[in-house]
C-alpha positions as CSV (number, residue, x, y, z in Angstrom):
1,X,-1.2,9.6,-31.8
2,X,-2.1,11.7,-29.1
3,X,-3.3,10.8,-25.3
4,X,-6.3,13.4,-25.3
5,X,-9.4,11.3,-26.0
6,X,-12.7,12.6,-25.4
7,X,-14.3,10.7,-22.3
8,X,-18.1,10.2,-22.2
9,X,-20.3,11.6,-19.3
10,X,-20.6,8.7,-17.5
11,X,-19.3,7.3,-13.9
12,X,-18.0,3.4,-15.1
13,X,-17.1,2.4,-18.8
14,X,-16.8,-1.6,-19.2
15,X,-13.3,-3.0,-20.7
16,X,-14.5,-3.2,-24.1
17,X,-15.8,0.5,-24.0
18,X,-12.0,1.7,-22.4
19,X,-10.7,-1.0,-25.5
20,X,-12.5,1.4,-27.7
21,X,-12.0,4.7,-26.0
22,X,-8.0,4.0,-25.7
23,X,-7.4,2.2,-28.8
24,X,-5.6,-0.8,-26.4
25,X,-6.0,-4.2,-27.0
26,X,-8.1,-6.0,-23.6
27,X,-5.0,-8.5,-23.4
28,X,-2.6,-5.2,-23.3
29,X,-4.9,-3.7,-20.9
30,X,-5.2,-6.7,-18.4
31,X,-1.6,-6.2,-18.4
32,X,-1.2,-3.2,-17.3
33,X,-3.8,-3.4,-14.5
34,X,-1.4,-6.0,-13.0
35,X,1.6,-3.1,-13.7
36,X,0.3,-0.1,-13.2
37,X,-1.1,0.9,-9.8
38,X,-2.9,4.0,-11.5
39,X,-5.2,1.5,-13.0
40,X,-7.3,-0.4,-10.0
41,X,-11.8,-1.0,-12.4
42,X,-13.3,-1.7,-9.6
43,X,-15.9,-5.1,-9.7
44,X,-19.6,-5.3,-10.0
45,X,-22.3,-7.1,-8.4
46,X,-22.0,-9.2,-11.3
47,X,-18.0,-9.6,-11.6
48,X,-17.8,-7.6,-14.5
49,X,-14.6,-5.1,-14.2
50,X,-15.6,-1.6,-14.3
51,X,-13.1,1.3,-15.2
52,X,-13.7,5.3,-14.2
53,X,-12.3,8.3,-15.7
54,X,-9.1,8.3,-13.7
55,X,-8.4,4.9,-15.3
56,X,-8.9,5.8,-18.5
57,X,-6.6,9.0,-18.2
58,X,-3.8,6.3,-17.0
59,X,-4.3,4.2,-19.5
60,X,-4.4,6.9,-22.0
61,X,-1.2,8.7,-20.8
62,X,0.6,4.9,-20.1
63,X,-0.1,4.4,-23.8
64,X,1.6,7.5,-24.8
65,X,4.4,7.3,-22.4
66,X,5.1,3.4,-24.1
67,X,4.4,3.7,-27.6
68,X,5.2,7.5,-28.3
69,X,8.1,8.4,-26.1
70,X,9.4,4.6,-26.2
71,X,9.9,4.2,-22.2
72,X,10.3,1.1,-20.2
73,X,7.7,0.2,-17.7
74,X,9.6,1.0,-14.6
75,X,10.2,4.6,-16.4
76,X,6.4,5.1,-17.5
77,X,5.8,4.0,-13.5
78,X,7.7,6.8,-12.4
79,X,6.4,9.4,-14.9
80,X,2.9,8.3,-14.4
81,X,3.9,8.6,-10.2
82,X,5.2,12.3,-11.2
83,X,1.9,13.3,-13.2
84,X,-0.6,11.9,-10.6
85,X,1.6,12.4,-6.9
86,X,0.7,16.3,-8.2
87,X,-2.6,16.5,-8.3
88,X,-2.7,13.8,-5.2
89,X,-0.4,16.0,-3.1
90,X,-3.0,19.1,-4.2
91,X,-5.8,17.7,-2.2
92,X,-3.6,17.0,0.9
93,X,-4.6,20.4,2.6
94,X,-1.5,22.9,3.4
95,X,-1.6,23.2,6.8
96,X,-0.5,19.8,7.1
97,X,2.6,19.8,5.5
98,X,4.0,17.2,7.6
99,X,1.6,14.8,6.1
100,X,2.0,16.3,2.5
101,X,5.6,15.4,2.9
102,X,5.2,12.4,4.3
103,X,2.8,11.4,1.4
104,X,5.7,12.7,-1.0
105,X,8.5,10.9,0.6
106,X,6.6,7.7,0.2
107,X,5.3,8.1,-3.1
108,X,9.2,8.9,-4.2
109,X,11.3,6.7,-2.7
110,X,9.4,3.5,-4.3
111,X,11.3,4.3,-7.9
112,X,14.5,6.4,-6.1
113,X,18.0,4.9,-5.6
114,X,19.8,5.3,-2.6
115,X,21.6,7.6,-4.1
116,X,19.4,9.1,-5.5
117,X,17.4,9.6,-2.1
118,X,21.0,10.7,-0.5
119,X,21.2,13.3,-2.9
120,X,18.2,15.0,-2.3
121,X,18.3,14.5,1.0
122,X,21.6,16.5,0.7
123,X,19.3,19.3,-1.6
124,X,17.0,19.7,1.1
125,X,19.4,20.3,3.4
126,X,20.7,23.0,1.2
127,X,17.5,24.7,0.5
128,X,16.4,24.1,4.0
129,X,20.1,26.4,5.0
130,X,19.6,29.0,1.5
131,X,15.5,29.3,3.1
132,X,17.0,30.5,6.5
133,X,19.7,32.8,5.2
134,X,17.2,34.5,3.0
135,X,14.9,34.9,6.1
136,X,17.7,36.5,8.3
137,X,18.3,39.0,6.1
138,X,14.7,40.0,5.6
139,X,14.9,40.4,8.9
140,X,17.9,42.5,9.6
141,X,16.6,44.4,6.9
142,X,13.1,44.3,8.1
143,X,12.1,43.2,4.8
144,X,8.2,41.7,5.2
C-alpha cells in the first residue's frame, strides 16, 4: 500500500472520484473531514462537496499514516501538521521572519505540551547563545 496515487489533471474531483482515487470508503472520508483540518472540499453552486489536489494528498498520506504506520489520530494530526507547516512556512517570504515564526509557533503549539513547549523554548535559547558565540569569533577572527 503506498500513498503515491496518480492524480488526474483536473482542478475539483467529487467524493466518489477521491473514494476511488484513495481507495477510502465515503463514510471514512466524511470522517476525517470533520478530523483533519488538511481536508476542508469546498461546496458547489449545487451543494455537492468538491475536493482539490491538496485534499487528496491529505487524504492519501492520512491513510498511510493510519493504516500503514498504525498511528492514532492526534499522532497522524501532528505528522500531517509536520509535512504541510513545511511547504506552508516555504511560501511565507524570508524577510519576514518574524511572521514565519509566528506562523510556526502557532502551528506547533496546538499538538505541544507545556513541556514540551518549555523545552524548546529552553533550545532556542541555547542556539539563540551557540548562534552569537559562533558570530564573535568570526569576528575576532574576521572570518566573513
Amino acid at each position: 500500500m503506498s500513498n503515491q496515487i496518480e492524480i488526474p489533471n483536473k482542478s475539483h474531483f467529487k467524493l466518489n472520484e477521491v473514494c476511488s482515487l484513495t481507495g477510502v470508503k465515503p463514510y471514512v472520508l466524511r470522517f476525517w473531514e470533520s478530523e483533519f483540518d488538511h481536508i476542508s472540499p469546498v461546496l458547489s453552486s449545487s451543494g455537492q462537496k468538491l475536493f482539490e489536489h491538496k485534499d487528496i494528498e491529505a487524504i492519501a498520506f492520512i491513510k498511510k499514516l493510519l493504516f500503514e504506520d498504525k498511528m492514532s489520530i492526534e499522532k497522524a494530526k501532528a505528522e500531517l501538521d509536520l509535512k504541510f507547516i513545511s511547504s506552508e512556512a516555504e511560501v511565507v517570504e524570508e524577510s519576514d521572519e518574524d511572521a514565519s515564526e509566528s506562523f510556526v509557533k502557532e502551528r506547533f503549539t496546538r499538538n505541544l505540551s507545556n513541556s514540551d513547549i518549555q523545552k524548546l523554548v529552553m533550545a532556542k535559547a541555547k542556539l539563540s547563545s551557540l548562534i552569537s558565540s559562533v558570530d564573535s569569533i568570526k569576528q575576532r577572527n574576521n572570518w566573513h
